[in-house]
GUVOKOL-118544 format. One record per atom (N, C-alpha, C): residue in three letters; atom name; x, y, z. Coordinates in Angstrom, 1 decimal, decimal comma, always signed. Layout:
<recs>
+------+------+--------+--------+--------+
: type : atom :      X :      Y :      Z :
+------+------+--------+--------+--------+
:  ala :   CA :      X :      Y :      Z :
...
+------+------+--------+--------+--------+
</recs>
This chain:
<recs>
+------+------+--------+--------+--------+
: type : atom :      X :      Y :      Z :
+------+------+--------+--------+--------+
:  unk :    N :  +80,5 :  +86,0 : +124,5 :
:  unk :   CA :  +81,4 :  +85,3 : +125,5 :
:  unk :    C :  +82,4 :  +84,5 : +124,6 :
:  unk :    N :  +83,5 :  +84,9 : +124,9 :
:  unk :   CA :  +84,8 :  +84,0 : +124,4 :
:  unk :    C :  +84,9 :  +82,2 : +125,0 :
:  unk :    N :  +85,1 :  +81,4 : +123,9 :
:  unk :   CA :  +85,2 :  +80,2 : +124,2 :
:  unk :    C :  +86,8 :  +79,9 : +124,1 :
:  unk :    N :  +87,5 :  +78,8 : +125,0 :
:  unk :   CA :  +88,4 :  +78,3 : +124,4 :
:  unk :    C :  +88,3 :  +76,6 : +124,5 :
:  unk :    N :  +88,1 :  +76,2 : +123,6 :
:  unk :   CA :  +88,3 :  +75,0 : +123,1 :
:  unk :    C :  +89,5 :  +74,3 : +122,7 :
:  unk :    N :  +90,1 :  +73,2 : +123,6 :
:  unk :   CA :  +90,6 :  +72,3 : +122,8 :
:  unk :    C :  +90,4 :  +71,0 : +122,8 :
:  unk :    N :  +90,8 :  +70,4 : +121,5 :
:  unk :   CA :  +90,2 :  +69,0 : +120,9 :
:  unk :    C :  +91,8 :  +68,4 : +120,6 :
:  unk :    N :  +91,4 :  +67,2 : +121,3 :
:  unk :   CA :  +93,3 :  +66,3 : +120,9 :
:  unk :    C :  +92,7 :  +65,5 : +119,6 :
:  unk :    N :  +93,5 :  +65,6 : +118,7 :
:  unk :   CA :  +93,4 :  +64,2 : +117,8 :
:  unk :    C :  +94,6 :  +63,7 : +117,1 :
:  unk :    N :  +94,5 :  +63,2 : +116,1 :
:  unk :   CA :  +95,6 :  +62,3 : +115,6 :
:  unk :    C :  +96,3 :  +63,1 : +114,6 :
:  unk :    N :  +97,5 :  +63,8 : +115,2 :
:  unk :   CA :  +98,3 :  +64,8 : +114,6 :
:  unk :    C : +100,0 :  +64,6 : +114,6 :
:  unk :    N : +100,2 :  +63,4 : +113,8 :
:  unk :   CA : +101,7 :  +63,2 : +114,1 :
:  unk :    C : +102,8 :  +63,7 : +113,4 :
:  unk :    N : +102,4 :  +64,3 : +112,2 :
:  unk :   CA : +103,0 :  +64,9 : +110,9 :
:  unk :    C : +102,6 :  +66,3 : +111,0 :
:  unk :    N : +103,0 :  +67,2 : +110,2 :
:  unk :   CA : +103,2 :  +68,2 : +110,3 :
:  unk :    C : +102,4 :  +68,6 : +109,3 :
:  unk :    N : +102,1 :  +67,5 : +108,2 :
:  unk :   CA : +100,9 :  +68,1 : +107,2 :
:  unk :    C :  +99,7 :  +67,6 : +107,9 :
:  unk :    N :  +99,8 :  +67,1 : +108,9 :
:  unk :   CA :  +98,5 :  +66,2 : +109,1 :
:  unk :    C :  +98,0 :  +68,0 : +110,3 :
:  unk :    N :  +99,2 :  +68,2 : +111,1 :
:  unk :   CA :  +98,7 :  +69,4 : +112,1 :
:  unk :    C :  +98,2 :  +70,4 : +110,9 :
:  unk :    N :  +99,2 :  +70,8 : +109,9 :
:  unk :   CA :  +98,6 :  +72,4 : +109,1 :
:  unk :    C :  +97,0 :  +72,1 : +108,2 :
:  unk :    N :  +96,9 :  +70,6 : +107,9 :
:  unk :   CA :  +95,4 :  +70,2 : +107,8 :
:  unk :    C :  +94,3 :  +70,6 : +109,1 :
:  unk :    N :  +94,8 :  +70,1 : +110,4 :
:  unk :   CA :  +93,3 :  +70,6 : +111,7 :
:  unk :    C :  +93,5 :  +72,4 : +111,5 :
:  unk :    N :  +94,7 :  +72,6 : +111,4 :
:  unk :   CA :  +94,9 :  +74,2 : +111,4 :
:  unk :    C :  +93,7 :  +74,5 : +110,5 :
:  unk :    N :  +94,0 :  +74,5 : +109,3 :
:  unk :   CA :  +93,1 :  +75,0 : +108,0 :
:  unk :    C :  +91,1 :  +74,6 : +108,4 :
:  unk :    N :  +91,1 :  +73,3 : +109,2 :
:  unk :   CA :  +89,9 :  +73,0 : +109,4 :
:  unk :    C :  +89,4 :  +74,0 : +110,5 :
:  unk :    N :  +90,1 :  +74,2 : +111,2 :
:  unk :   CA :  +89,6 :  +74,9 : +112,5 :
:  unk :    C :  +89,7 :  +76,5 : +112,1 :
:  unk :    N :  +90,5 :  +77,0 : +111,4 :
:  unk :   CA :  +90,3 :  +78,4 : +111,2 :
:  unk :    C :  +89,0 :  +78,4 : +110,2 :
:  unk :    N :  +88,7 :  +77,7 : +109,0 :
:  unk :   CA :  +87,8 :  +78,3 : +108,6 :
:  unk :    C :  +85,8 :  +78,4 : +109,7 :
:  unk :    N :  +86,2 :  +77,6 : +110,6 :
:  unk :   CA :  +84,4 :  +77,8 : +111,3 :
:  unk :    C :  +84,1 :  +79,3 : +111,7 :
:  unk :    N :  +82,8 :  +78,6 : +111,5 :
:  unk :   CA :  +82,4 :  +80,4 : +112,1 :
:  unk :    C :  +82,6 :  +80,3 : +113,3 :
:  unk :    N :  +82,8 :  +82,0 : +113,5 :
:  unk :   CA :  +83,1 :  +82,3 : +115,0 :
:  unk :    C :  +84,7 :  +82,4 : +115,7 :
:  unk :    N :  +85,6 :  +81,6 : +114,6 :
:  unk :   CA :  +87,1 :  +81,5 : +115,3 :
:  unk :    C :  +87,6 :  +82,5 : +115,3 :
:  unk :    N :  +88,5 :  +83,0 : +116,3 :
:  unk :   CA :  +89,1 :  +84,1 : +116,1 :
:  unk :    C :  +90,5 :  +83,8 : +116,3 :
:  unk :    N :  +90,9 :  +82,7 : +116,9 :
:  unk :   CA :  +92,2 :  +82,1 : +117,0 :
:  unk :    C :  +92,6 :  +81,1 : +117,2 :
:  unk :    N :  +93,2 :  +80,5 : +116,2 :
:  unk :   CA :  +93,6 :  +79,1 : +116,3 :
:  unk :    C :  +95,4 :  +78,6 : +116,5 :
:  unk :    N :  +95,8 :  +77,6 : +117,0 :
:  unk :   CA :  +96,8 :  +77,2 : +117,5 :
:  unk :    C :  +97,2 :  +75,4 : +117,8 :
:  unk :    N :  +98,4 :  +75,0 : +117,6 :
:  unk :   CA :  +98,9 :  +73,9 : +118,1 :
:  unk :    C :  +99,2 :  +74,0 : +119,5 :
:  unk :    N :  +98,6 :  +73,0 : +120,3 :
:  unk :   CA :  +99,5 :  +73,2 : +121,8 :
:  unk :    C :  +99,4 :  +71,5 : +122,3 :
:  unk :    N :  +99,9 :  +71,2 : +123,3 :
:  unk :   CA : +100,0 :  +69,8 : +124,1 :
:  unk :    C : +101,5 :  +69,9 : +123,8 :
:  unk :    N : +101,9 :  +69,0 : +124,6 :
:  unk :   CA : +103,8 :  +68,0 : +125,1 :
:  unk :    C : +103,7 :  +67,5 : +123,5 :
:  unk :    N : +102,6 :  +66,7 : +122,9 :
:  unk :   CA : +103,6 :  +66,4 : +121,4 :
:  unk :    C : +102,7 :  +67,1 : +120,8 :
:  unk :    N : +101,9 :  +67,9 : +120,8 :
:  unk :   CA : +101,6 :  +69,0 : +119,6 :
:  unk :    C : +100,8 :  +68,3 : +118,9 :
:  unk :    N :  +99,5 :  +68,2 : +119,6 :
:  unk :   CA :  +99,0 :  +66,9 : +119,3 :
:  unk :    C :  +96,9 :  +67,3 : +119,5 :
:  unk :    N :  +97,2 :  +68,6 : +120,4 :
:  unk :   CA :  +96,4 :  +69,3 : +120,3 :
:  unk :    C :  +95,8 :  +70,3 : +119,4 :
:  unk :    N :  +94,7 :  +70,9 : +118,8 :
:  unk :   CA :  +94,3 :  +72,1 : +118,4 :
:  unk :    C :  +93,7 :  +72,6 : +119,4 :
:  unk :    N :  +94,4 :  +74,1 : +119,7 :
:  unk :   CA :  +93,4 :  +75,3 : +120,8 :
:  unk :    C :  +92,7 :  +76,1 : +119,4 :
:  unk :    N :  +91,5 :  +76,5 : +120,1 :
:  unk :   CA :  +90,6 :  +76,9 : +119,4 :
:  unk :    C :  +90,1 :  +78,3 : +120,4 :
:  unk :    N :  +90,0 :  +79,6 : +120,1 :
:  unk :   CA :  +89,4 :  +80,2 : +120,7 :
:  unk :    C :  +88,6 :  +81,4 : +120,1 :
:  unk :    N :  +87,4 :  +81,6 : +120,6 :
:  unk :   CA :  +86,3 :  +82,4 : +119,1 :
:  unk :    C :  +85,3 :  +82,6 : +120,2 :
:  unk :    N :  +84,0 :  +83,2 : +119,5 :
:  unk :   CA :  +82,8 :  +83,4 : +120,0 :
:  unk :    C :  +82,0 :  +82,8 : +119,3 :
:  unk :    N :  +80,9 :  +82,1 : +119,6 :
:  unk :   CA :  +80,2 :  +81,2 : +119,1 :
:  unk :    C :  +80,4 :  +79,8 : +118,3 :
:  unk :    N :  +81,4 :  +79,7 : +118,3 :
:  unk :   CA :  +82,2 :  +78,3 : +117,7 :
:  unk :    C :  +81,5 :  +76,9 : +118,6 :
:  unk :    N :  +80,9 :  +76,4 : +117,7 :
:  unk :   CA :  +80,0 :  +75,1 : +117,9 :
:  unk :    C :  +81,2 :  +74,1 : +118,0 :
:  unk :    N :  +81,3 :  +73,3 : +119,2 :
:  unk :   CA :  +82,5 :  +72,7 : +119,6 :
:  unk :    C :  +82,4 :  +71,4 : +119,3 :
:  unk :    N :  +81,2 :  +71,0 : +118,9 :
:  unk :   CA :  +80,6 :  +69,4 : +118,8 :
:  unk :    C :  +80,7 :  +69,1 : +117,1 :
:  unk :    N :  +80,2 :  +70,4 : +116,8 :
:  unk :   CA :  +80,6 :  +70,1 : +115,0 :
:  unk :    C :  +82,1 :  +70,4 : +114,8 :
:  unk :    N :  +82,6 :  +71,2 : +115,2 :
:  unk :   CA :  +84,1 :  +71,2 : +115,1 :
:  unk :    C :  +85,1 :  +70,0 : +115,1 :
:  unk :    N :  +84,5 :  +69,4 : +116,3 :
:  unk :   CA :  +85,3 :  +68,1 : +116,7 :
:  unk :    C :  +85,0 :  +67,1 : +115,3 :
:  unk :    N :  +83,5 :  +66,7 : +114,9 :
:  unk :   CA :  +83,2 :  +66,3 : +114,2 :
:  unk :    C :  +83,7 :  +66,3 : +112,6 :
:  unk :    N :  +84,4 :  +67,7 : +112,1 :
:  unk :   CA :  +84,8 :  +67,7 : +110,9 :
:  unk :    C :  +85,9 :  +67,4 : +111,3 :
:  unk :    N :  +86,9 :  +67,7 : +112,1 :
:  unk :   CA :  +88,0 :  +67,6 : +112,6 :
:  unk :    C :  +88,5 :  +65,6 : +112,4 :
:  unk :    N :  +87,1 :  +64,9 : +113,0 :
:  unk :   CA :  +87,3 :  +63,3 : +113,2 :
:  unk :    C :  +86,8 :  +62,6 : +111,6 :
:  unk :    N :  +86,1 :  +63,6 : +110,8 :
:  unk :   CA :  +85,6 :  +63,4 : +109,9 :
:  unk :    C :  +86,9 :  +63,3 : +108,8 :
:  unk :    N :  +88,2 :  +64,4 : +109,0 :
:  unk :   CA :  +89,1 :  +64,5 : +108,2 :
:  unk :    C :  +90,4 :  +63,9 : +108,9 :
:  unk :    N :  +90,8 :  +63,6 : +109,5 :
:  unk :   CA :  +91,6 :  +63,8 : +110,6 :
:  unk :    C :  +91,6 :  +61,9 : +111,3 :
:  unk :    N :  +90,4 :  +61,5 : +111,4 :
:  unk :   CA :  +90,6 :  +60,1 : +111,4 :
:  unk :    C :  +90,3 :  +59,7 : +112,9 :
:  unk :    N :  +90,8 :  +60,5 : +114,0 :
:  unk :   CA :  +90,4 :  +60,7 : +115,5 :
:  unk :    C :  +90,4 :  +62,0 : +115,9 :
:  unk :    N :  +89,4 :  +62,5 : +116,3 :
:  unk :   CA :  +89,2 :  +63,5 : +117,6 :
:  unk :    C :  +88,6 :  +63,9 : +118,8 :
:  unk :    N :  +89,2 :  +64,0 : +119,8 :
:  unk :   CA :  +88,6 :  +63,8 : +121,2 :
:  unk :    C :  +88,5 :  +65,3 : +121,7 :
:  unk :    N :  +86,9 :  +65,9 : +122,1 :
:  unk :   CA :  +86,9 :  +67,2 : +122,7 :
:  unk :    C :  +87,6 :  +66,9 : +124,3 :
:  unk :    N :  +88,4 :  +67,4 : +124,4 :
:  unk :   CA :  +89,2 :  +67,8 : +125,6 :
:  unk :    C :  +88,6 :  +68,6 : +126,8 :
:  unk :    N :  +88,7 :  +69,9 : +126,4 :
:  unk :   CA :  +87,8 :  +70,9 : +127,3 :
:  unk :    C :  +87,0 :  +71,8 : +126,3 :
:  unk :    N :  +86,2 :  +72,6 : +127,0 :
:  unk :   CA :  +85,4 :  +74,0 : +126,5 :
:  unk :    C :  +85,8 :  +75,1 : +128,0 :
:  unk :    N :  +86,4 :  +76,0 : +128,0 :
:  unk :   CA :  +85,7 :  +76,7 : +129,0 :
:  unk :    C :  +86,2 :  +78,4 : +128,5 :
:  unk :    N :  +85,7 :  +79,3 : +129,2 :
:  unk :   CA :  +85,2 :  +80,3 : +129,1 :
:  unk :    C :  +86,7 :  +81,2 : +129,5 :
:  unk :    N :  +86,8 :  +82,0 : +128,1 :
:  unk :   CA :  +88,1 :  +83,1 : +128,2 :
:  unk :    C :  +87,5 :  +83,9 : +128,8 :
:  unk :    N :  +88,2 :  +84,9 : +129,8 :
:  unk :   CA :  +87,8 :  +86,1 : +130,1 :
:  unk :    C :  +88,7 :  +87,2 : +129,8 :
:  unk :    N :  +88,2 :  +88,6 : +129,2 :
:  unk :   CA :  +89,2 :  +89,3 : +128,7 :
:  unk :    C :  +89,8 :  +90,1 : +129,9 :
:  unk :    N :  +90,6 :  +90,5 : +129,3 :
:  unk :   CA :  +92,0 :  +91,2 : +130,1 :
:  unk :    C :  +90,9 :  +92,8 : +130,4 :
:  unk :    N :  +91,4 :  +93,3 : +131,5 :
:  unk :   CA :  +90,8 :  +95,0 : +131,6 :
:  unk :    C :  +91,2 :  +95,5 : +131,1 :
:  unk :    N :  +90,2 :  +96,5 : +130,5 :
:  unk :   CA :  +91,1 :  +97,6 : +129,6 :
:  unk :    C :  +91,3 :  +99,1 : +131,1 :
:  unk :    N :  +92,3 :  +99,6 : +131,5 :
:  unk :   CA :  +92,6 : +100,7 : +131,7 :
:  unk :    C :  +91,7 : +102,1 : +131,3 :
:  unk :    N :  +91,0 : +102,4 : +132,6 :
:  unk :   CA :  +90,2 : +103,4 : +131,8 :
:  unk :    C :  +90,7 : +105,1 : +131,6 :
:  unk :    N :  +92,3 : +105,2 : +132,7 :
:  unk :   CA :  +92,9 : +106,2 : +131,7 :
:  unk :    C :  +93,9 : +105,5 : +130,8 :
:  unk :    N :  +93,8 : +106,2 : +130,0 :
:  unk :   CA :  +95,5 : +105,4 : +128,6 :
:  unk :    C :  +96,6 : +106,8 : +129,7 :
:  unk :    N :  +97,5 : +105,6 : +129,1 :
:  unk :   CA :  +98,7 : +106,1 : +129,6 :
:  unk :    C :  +99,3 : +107,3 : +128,8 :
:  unk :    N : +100,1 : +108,4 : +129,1 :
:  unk :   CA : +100,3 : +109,5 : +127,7 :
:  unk :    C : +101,6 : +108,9 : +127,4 :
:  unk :    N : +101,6 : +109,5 : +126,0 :
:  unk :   CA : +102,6 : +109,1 : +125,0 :
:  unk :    C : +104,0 : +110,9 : +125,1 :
:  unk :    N : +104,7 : +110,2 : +125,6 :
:  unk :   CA : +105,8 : +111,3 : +125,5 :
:  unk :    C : +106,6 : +111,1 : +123,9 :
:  unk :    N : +107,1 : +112,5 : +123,2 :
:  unk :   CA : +107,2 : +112,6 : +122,5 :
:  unk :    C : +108,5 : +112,8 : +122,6 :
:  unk :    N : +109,6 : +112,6 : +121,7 :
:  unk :   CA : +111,1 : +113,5 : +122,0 :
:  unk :    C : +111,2 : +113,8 : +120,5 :
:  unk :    N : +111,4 : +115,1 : +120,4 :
:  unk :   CA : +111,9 : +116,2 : +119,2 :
:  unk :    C : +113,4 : +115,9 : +119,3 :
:  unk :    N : +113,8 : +115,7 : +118,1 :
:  unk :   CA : +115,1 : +116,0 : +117,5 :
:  unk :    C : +114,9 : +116,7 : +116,4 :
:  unk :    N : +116,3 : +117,7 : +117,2 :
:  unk :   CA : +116,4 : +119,4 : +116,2 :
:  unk :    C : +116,6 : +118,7 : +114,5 :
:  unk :    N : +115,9 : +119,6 : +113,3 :
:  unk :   CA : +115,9 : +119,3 : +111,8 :
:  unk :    C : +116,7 : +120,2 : +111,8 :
:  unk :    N : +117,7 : +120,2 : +111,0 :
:  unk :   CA : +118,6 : +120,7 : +110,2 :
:  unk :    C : +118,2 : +120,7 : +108,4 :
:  unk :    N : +117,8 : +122,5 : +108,4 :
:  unk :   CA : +117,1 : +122,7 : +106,8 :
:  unk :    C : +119,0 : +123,1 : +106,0 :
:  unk :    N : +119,2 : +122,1 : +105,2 :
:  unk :   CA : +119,6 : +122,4 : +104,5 :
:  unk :    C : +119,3 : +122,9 : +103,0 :
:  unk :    N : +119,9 : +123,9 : +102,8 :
:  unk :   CA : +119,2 : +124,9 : +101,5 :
:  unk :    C : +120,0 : +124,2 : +100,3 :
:  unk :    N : +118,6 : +124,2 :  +99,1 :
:  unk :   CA : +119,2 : +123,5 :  +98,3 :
:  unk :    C : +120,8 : +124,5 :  +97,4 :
:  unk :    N : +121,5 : +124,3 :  +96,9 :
:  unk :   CA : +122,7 : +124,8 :  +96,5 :
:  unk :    C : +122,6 : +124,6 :  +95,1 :
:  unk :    N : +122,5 : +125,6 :  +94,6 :
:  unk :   CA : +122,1 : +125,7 :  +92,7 :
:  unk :    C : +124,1 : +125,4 :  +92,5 :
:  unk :    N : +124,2 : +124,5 :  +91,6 :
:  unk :   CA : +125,3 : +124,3 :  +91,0 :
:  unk :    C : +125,3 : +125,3 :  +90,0 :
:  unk :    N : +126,4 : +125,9 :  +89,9 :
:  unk :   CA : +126,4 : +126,6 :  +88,5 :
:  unk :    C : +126,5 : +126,2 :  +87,2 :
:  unk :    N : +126,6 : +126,9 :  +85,9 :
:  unk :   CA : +126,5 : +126,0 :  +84,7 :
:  unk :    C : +128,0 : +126,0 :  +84,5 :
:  unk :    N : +128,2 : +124,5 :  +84,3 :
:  unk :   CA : +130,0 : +123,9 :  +83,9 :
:  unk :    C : +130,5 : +125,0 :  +83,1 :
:  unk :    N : +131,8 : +125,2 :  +82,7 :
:  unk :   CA : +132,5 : +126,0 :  +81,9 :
:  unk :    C : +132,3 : +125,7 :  +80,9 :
:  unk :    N : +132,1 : +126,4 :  +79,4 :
:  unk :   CA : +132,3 : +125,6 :  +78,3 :
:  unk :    C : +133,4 : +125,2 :  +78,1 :
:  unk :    N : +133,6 : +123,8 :  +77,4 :
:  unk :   CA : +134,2 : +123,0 :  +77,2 :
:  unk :    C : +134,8 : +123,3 :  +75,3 :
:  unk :    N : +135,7 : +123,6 :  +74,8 :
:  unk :   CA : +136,4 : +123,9 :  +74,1 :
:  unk :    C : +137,5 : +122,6 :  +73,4 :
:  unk :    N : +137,0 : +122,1 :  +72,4 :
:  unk :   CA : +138,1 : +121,2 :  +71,7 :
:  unk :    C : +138,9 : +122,1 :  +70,6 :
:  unk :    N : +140,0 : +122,3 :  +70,5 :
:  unk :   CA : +140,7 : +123,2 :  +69,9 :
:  unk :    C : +142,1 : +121,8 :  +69,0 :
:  unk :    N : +141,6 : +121,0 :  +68,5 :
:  unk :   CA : +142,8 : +120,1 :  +68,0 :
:  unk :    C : +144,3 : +120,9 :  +67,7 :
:  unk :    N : +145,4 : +120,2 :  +68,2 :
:  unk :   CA : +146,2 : +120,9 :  +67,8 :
:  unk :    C : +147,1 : +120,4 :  +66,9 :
:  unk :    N : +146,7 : +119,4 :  +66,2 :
:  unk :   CA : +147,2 : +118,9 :  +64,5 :
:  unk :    C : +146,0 : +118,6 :  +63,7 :
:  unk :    N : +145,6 : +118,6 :  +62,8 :
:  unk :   CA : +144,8 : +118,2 :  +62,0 :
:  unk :    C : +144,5 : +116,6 :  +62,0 :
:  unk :    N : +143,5 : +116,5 :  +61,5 :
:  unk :   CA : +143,1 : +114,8 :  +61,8 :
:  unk :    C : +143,1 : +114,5 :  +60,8 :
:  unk :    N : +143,3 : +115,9 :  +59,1 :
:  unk :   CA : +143,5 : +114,5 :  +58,2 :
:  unk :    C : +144,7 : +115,5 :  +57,2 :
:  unk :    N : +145,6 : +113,9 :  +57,3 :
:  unk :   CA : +146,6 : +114,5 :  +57,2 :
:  unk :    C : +147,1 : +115,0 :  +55,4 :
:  unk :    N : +146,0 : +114,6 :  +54,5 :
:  unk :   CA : +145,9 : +115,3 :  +53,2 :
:  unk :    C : +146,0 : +117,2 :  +53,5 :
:  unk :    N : +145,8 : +117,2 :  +53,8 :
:  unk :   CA : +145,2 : +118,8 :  +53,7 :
:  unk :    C : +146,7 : +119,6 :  +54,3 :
+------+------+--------+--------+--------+
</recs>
């Protein structure tokens, strides 16, 4: 069963938010973490099995204040038990054949004065 947890604490800075970030992604059990509240002030937490009392705890441990807010229970979305079909649209290929260039003409230097003018 999916939990969603959030815990407010003292997050006024933007390194101080990407610090509860990094705390709260690595617990076991998270599957998704997030900023939310009017000043961003919260971490949402949502996972399976994530211990919400130690969480808080490392969270006030680094962090300086944190107050567990809520815990309550995600429920997932239905899955559809026919899938919808996937229509395909073909556009016509056009094979172009590769075109053998022929071999260039020989090229012919034929000077028509001498280049050295002893001779």
């Amino acid at each position: 069963m999916k939990k969603k947890i959030i815990i407010e604490g003292q997050m006024s800075t933007e390194k101080s938010r990407t610090k509860a970030l990094g705390i709260a992604a690595v617990a076991h059990g998270v599957s998704s973490v997030e900023i939310g509240g009017e000043r961003k002030d919260q971490v949402v937490v949502i996972g399976t099995g994530v211990d919400s009392v130690c969480l808080t705890s490392s969270l006030r441990k680094r962090l300086g204040h944190a107050i567990l807010v809520s815990v309550e229970e995600v429920k997932d979305k239905p899955t559809s038990a026919t899938p919808t079909p996937i229509q395909y649209s073909w556009a016509p290929s056009y094979y172009e054949p590769y075109q053998h260039m022929g071999m260039y003409p020989p090229v012919s230097y034929e000077p028509t004065q001498p280049s050295c003018s002893l001779m």
